[in-house]
CHARMM-style PDB file with segment names, atoms N, HN, CA, C and O in Angstrom:
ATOM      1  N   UNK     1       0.841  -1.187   0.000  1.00  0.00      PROA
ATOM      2  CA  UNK     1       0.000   0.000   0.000  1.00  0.00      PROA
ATOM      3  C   UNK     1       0.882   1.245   0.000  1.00  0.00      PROA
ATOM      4  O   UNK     1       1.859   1.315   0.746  1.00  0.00      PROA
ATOM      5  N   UNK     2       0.573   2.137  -0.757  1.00  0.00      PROA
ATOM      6  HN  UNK     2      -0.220   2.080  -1.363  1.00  0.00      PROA
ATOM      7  CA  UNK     2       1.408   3.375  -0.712  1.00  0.00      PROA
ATOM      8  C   UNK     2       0.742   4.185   0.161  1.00  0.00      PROA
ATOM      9  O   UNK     2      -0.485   4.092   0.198  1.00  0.00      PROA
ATOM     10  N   UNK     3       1.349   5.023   0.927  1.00  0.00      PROA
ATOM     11  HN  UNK     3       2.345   5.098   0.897  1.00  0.00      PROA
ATOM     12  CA  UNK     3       1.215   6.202   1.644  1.00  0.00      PROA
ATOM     13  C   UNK     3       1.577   7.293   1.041  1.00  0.00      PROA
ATOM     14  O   UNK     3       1.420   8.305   1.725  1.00  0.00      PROA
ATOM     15  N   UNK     4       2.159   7.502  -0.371  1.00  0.00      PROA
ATOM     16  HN  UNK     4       2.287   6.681  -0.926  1.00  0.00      PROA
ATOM     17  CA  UNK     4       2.622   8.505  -0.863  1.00  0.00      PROA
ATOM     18  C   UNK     4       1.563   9.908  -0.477  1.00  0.00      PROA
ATOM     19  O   UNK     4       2.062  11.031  -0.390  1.00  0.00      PROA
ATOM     20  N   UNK     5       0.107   9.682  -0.271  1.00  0.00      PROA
ATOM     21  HN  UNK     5      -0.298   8.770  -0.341  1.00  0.00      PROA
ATOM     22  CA  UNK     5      -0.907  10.761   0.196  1.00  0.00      PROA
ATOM     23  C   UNK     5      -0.571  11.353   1.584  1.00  0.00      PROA
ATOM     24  O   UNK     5      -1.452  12.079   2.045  1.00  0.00      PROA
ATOM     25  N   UNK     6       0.467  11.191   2.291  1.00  0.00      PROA
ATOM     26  HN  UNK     6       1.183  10.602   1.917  1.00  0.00      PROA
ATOM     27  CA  UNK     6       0.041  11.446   3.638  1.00  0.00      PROA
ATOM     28  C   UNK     6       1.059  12.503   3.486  1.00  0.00      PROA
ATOM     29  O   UNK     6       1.069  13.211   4.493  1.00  0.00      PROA
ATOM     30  N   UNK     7       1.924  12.874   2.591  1.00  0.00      PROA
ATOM     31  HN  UNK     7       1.916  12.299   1.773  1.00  0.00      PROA
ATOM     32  CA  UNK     7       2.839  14.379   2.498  1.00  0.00      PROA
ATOM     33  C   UNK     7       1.841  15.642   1.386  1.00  0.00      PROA
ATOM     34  O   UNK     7       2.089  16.823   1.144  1.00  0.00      PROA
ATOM     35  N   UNK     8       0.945  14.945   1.021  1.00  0.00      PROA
ATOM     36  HN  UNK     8       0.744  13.985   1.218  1.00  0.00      PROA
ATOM     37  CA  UNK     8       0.160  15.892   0.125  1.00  0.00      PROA
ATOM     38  C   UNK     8      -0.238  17.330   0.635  1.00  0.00      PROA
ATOM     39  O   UNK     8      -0.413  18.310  -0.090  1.00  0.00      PROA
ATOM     40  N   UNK     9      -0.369  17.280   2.224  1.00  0.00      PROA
ATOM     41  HN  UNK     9      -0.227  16.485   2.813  1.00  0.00      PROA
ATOM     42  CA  UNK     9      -0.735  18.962   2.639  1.00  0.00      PROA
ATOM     43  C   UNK     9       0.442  19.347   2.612  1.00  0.00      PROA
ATOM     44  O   UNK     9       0.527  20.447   2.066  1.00  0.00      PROA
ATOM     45  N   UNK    10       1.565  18.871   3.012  1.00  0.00      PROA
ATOM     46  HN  UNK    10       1.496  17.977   3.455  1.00  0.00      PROA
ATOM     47  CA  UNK    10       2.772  19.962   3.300  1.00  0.00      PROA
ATOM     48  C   UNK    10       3.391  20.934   2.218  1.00  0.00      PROA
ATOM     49  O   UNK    10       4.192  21.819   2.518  1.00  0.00      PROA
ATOM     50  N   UNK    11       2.965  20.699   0.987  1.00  0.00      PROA
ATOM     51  HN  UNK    11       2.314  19.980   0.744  1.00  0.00      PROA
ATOM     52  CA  UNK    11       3.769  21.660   0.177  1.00  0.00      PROA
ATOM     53  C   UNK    11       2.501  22.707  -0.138  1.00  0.00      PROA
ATOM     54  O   UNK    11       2.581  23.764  -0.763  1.00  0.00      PROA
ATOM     55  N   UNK    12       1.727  22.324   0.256  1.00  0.00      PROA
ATOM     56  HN  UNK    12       1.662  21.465   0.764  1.00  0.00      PROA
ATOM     57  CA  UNK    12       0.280  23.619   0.378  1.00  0.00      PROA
ATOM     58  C   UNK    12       0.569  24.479   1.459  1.00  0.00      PROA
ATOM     59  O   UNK    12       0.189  25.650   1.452  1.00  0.00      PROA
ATOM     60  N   UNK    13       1.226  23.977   2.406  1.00  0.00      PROA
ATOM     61  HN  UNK    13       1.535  23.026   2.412  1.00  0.00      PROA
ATOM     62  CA  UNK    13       1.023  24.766   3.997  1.00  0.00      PROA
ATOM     63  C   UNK    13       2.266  25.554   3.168  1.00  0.00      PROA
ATOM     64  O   UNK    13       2.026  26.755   3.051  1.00  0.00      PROA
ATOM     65  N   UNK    14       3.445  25.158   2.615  1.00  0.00      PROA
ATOM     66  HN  UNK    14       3.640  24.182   2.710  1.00  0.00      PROA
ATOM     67  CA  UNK    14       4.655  26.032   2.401  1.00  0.00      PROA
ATOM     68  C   UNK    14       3.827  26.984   1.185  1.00  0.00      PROA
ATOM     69  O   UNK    14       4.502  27.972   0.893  1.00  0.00      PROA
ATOM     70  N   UNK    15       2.804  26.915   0.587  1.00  0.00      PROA
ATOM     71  HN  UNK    15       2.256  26.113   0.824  1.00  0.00      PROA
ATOM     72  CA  UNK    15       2.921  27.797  -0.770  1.00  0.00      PROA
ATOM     73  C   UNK    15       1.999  28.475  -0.091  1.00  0.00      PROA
ATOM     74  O   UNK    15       1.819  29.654  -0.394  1.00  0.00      PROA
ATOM     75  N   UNK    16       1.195  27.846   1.010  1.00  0.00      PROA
ATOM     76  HN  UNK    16       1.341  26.888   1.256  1.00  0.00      PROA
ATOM     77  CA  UNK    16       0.483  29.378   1.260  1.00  0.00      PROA
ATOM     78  C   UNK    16       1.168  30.139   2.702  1.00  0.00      PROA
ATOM     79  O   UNK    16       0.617  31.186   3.042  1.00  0.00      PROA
ATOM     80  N   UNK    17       2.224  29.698   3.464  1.00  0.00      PROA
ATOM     81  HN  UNK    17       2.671  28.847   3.188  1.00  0.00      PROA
ATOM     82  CA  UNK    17       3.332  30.701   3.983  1.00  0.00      PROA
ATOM     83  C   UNK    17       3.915  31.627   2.950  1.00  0.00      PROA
ATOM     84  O   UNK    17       4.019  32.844   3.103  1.00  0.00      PROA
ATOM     85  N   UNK    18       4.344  30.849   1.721  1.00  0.00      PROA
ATOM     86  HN  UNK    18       4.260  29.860   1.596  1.00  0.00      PROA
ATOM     87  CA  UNK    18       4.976  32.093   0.559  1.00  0.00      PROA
ATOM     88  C   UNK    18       3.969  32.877   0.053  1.00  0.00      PROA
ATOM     89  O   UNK    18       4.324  33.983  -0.354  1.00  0.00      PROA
ATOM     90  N   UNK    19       2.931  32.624  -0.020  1.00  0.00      PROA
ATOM     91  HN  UNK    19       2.642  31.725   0.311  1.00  0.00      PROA
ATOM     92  CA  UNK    19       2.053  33.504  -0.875  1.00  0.00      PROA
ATOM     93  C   UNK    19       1.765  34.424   0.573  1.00  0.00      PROA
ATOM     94  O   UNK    19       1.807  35.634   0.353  1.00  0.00      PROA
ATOM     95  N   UNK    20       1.489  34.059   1.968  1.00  0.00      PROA
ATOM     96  HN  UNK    20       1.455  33.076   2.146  1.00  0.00      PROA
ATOM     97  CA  UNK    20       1.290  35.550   2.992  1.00  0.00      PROA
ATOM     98  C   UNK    20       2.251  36.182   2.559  1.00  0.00      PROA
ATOM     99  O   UNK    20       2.030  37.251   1.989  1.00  0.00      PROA
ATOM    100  N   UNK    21       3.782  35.631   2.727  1.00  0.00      PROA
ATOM    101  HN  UNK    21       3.962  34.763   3.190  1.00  0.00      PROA
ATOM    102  CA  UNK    21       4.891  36.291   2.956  1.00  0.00      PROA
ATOM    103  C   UNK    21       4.697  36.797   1.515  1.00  0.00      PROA
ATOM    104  O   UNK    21       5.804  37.334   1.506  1.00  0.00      PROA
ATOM    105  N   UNK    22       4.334  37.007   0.594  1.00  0.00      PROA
ATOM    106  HN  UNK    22       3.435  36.570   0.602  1.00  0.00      PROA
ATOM    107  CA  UNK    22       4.438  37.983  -0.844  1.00  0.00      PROA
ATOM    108  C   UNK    22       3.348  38.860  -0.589  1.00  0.00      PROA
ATOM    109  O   UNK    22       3.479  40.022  -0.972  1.00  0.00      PROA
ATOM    110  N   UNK    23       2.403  38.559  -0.072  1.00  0.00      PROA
ATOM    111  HN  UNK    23       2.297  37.615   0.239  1.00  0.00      PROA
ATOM    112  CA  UNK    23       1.242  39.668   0.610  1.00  0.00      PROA
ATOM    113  C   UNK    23       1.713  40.919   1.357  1.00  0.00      PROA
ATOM    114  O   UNK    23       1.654  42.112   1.057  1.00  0.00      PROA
ATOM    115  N   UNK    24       2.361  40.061   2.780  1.00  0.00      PROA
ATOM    116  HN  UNK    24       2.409  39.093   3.024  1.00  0.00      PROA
ATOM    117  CA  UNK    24       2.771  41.137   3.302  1.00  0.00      PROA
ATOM    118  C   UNK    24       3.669  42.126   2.834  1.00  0.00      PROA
ATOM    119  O   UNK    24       3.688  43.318   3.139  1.00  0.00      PROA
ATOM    120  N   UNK    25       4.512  41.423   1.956  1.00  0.00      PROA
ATOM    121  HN  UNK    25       4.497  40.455   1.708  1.00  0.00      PROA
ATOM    122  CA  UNK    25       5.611  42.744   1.261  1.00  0.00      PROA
ATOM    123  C   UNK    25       5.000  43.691   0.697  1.00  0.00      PROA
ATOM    124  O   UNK    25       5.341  44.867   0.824  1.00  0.00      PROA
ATOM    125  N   UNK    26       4.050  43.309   0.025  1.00  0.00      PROA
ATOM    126  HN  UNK    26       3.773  42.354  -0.078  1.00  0.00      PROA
ATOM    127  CA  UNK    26       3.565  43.988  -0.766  1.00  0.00      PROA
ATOM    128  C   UNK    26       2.687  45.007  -0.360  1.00  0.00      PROA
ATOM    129  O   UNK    26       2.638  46.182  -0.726  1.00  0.00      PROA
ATOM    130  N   UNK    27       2.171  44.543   0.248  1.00  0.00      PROA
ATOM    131  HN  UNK    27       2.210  43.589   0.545  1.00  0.00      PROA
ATOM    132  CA  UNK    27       1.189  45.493   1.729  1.00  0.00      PROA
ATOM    133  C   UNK    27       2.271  46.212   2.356  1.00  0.00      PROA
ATOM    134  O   UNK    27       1.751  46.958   3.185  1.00  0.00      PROA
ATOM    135  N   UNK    28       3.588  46.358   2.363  1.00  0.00      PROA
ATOM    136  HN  UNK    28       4.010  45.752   1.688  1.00  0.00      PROA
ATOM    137  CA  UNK    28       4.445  47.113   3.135  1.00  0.00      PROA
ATOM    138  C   UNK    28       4.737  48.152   1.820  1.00  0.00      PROA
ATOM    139  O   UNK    28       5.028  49.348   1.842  1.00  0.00      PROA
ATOM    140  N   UNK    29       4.607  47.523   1.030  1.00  0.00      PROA
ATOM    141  HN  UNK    29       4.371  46.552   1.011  1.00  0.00      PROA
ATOM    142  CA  UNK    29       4.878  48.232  -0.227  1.00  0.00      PROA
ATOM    143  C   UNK    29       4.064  49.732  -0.766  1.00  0.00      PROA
ATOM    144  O   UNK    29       4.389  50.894  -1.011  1.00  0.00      PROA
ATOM    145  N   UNK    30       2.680  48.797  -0.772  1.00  0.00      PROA
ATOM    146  HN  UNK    30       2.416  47.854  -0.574  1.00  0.00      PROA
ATOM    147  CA  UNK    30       1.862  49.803  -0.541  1.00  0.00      PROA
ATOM    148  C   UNK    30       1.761  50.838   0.364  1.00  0.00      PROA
ATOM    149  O   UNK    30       1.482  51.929  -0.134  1.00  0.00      PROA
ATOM    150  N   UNK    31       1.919  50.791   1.616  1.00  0.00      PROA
ATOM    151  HN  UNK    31       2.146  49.905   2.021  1.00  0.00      PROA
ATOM    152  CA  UNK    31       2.060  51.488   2.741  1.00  0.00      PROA
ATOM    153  C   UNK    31       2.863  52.423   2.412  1.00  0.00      PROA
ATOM    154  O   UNK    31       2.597  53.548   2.836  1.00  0.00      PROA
ATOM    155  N   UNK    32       4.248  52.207   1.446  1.00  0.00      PROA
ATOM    156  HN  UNK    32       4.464  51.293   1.103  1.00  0.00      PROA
ATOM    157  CA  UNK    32       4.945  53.861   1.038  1.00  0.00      PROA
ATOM    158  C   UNK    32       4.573  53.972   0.018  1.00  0.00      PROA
ATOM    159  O   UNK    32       5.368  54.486  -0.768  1.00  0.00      PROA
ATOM    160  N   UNK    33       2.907  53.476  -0.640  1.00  0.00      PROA
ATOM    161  HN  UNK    33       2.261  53.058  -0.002  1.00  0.00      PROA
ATOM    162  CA  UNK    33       2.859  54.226  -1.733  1.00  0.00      PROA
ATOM    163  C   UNK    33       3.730  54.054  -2.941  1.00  0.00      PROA
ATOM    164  O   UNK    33       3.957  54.952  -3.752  1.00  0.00      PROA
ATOM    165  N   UNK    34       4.340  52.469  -3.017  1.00  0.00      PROA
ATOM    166  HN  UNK    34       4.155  51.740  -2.358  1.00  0.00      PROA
ATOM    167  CA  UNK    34       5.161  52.152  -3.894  1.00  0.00      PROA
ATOM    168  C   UNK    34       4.084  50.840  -5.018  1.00  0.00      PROA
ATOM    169  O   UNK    34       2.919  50.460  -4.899  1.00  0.00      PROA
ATOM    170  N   UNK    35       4.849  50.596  -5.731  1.00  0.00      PROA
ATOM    171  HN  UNK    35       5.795  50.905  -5.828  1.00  0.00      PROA
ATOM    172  CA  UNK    35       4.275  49.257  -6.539  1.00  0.00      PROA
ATOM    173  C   UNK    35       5.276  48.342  -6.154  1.00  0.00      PROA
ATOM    174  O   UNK    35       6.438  48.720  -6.005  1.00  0.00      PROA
ATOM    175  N   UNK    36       4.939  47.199  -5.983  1.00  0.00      PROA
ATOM    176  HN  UNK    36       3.996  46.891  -6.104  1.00  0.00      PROA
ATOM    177  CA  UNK    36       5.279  45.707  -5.383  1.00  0.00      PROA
ATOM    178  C   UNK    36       6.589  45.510  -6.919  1.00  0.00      PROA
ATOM    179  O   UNK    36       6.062  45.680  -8.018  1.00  0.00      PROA
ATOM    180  N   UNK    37       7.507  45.315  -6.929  1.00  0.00      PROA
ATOM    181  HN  UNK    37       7.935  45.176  -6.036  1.00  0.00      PROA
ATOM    182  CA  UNK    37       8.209  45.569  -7.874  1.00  0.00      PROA
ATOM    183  C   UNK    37       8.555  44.178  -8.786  1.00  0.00      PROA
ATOM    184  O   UNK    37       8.937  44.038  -9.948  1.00  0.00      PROA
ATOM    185  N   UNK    38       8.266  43.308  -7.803  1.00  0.00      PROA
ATOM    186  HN  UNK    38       7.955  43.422  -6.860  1.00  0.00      PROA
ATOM    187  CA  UNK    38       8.619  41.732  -8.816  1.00  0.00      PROA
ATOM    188  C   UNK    38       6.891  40.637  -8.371  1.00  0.00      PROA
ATOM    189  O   UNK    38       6.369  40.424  -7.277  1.00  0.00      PROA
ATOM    190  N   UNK    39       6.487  40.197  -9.755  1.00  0.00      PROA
ATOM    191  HN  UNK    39       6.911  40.370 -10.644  1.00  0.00      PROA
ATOM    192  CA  UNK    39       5.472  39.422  -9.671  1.00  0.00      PROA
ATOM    193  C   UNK    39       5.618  38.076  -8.469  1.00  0.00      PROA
ATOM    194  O   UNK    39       6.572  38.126  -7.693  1.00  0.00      PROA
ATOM    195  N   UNK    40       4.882  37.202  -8.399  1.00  0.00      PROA
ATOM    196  HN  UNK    40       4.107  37.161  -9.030  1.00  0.00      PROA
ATOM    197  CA  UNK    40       4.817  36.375  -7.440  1.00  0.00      PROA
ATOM    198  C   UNK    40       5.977  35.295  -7.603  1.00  0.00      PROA
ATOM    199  O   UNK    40       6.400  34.611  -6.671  1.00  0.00      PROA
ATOM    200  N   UNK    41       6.456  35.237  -8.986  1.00  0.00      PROA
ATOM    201  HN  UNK    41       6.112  35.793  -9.742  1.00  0.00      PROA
ATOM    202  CA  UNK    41       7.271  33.876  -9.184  1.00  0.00      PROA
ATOM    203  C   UNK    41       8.761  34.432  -8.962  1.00  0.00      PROA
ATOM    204  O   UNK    41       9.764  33.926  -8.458  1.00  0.00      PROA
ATOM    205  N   UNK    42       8.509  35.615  -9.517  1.00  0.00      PROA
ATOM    206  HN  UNK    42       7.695  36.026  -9.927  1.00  0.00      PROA
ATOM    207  CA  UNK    42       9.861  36.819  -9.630  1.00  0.00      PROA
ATOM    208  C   UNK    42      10.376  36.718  -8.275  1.00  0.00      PROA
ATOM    209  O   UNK    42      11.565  36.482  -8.063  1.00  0.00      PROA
ATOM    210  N   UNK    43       9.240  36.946  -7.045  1.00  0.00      PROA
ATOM    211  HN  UNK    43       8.274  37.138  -7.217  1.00  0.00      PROA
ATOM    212  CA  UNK    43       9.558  37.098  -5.460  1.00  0.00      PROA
ATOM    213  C   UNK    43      10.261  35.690  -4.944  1.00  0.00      PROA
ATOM    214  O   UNK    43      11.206  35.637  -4.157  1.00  0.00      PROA
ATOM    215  N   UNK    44       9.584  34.544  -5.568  1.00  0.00      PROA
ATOM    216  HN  UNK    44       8.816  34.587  -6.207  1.00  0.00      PROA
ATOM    217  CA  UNK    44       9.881  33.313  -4.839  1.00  0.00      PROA
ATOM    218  C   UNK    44      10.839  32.797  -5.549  1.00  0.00      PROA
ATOM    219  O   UNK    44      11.254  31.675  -5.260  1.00  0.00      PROA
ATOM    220  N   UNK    45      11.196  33.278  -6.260  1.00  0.00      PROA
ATOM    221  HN  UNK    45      10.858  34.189  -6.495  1.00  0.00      PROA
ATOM    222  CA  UNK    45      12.869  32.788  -7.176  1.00  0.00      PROA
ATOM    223  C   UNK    45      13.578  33.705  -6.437  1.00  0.00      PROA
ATOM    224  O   UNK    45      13.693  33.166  -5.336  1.00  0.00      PROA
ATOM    225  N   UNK    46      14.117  34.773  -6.399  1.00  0.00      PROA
ATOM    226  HN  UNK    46      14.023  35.211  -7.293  1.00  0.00      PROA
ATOM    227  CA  UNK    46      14.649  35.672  -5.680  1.00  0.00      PROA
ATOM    228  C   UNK    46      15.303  35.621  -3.963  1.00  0.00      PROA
ATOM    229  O   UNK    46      16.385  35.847  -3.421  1.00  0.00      PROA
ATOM    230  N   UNK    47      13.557  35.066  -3.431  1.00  0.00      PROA
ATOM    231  HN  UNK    47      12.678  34.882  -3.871  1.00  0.00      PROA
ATOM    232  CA  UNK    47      13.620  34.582  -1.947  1.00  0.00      PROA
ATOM    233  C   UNK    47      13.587  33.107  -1.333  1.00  0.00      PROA
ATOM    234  O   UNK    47      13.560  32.799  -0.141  1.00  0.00      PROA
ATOM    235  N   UNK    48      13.595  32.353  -2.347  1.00  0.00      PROA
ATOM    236  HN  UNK    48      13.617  32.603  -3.315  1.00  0.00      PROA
ATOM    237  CA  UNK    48      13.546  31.464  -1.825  1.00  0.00      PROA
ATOM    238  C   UNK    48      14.224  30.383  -0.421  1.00  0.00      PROA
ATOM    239  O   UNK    48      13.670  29.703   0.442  1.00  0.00      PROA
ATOM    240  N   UNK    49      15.732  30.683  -0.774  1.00  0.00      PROA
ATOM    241  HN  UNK    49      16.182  31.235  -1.476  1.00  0.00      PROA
ATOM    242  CA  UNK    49      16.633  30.368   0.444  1.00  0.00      PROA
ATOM    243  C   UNK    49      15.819  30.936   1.555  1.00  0.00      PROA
ATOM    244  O   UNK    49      15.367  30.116   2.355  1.00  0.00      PROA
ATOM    245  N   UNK    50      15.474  32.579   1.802  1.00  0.00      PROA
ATOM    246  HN  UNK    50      15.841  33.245   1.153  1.00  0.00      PROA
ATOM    247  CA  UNK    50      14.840  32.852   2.579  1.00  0.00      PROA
ATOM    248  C   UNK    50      13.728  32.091   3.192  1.00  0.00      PROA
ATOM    249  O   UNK    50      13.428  31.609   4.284  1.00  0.00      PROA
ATOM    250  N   UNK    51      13.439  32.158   2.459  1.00  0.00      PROA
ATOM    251  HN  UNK    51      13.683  32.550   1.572  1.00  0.00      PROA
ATOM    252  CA  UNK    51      11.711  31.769   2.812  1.00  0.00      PROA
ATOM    253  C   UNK    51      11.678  30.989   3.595  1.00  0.00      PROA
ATOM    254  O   UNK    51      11.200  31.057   4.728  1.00  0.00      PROA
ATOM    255  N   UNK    52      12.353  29.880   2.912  1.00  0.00      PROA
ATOM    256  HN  UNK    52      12.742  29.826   1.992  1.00  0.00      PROA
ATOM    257  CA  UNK    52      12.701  28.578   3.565  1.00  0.00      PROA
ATOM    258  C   UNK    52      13.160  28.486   5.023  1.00  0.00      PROA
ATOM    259  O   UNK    52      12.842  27.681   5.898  1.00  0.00      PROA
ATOM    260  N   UNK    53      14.000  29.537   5.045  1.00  0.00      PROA
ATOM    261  HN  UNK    53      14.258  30.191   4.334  1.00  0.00      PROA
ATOM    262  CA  UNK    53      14.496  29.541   6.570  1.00  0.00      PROA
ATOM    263  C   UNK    53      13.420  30.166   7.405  1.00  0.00      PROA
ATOM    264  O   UNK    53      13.357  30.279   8.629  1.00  0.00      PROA
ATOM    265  N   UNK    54      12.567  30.556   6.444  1.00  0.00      PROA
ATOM    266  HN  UNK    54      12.618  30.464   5.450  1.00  0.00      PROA
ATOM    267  CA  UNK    54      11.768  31.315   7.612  1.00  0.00      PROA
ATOM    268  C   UNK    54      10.457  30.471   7.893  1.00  0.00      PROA
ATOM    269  O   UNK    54       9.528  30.847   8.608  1.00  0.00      PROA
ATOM    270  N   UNK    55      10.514  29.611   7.406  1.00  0.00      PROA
ATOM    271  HN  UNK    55      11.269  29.305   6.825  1.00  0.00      PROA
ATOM    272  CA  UNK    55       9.067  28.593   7.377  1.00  0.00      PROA
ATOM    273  C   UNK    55       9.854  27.217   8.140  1.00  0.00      PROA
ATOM    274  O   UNK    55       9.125  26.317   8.557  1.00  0.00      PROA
ATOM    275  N   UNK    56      10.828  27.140   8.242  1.00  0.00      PROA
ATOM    276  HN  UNK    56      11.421  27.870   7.903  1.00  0.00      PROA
ATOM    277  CA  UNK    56      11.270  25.878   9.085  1.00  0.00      PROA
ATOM    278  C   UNK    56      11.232  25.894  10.469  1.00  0.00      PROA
ATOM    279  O   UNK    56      11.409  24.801  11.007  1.00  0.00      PROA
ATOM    280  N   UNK    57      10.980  27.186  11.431  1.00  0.00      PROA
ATOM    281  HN  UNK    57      10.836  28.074  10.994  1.00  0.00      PROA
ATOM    282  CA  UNK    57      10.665  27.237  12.564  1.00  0.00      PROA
ATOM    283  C   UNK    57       9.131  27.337  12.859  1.00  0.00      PROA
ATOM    284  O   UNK    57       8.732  27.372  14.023  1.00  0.00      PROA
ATOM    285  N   UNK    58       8.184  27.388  11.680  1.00  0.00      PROA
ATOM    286  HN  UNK    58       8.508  27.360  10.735  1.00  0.00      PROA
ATOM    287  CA  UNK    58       6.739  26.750  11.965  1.00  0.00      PROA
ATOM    288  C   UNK    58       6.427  25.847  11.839  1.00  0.00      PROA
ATOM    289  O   UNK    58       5.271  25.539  12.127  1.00  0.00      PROA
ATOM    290  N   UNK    59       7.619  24.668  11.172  1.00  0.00      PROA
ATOM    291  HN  UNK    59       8.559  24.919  10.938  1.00  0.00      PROA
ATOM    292  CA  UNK    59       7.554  23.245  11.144  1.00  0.00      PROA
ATOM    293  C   UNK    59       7.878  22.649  12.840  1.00  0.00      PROA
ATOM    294  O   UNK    59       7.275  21.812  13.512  1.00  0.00      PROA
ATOM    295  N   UNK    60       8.893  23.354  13.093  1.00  0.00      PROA
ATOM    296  HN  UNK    60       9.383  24.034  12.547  1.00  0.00      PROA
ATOM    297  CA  UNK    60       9.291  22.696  14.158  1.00  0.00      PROA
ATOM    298  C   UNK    60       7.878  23.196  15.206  1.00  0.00      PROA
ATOM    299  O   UNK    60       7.311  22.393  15.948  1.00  0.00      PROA
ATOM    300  N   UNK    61       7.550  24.395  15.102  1.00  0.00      PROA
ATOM    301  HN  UNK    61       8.010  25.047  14.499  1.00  0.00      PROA
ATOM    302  CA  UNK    61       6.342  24.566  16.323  1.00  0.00      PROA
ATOM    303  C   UNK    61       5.102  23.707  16.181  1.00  0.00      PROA
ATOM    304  O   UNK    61       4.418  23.459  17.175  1.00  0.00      PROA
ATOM    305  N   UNK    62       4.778  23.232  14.943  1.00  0.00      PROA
ATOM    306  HN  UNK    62       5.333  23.434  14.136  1.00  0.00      PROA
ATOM    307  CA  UNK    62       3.979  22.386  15.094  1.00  0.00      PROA
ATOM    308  C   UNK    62       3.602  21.669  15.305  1.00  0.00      PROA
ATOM    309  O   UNK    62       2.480  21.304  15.654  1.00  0.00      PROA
ATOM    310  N   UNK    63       5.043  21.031  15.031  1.00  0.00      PROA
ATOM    311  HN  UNK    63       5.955  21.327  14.748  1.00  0.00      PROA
ATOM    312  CA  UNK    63       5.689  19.316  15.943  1.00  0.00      PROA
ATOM    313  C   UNK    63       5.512  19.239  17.373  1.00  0.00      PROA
ATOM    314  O   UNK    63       5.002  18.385  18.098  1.00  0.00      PROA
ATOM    315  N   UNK    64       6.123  20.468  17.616  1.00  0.00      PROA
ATOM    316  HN  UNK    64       6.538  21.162  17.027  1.00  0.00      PROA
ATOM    317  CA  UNK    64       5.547  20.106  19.753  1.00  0.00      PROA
ATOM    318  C   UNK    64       4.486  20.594  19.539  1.00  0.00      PROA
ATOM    319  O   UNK    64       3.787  19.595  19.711  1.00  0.00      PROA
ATOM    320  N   UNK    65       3.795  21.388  19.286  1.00  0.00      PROA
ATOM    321  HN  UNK    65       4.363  22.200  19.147  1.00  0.00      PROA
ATOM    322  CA  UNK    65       2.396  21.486  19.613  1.00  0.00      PROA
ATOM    323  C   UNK    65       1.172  19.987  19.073  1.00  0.00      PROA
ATOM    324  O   UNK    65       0.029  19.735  19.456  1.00  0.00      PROA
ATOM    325  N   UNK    66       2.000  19.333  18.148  1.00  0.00      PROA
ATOM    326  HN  UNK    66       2.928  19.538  17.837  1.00  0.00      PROA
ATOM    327  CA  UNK    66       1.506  18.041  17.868  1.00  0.00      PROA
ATOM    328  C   UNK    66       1.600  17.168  19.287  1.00  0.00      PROA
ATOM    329  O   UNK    66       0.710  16.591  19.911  1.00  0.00      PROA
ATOM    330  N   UNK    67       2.865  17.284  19.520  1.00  0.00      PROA
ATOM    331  HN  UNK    67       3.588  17.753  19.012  1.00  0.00      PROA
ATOM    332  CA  UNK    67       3.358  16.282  20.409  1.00  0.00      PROA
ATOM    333  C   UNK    67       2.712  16.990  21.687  1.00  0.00      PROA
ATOM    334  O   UNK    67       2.676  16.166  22.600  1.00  0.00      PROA
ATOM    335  N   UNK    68       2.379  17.777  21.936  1.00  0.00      PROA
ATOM    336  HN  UNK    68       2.408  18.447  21.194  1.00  0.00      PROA
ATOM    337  CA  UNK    68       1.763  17.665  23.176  1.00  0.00      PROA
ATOM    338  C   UNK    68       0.253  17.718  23.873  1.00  0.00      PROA
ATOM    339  O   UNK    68      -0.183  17.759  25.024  1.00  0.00      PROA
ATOM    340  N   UNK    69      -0.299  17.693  22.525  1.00  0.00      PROA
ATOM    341  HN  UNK    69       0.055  17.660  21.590  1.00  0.00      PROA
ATOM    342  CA  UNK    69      -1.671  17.297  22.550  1.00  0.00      PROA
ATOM    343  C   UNK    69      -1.657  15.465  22.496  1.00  0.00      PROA
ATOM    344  O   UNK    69      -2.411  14.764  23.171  1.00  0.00      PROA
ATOM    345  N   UNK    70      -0.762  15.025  21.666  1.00  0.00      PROA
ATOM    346  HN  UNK    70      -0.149  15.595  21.118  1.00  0.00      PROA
ATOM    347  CA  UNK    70      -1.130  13.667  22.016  1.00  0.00      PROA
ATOM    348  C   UNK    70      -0.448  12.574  22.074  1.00  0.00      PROA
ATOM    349  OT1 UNK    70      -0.994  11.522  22.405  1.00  0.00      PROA
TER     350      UNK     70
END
């Protein structure tokens, strides 16, 4: 039997951390009244290393908060 289904949410939970994190820039962007200067793919080619580092400490919080409910 394959389990290959049981990783199917995780690359959703990461594309919609990247898609806030392109929101919020852009919403900061706006805020000086600027235009958001690179499209969505433009941002996540660019940031990606980032991103990444910045979405691996909501992996880990989820894990204890997994683990300590059950």
């Amino acid at each position: 039997m394959s389990h290959s289904h049981t990783n199917y949410i995780r690359p959703r939970r990461f594309r919609t951390f990247v898609t806030n994190r392109y929101y919020e820039n852009r919403d900061e962007y706006d805020g000086f009244q600027q235009v958001q200067p690179h499209s969505f793919e433009e941002y996540v080619g660019k940031n990606l290393n980032l991103l990444k580092d910045q979405y691996r400490p909501t992996i880990r919080q989820r894990l204890r908060e997994i683990r300590q409910k059950g």
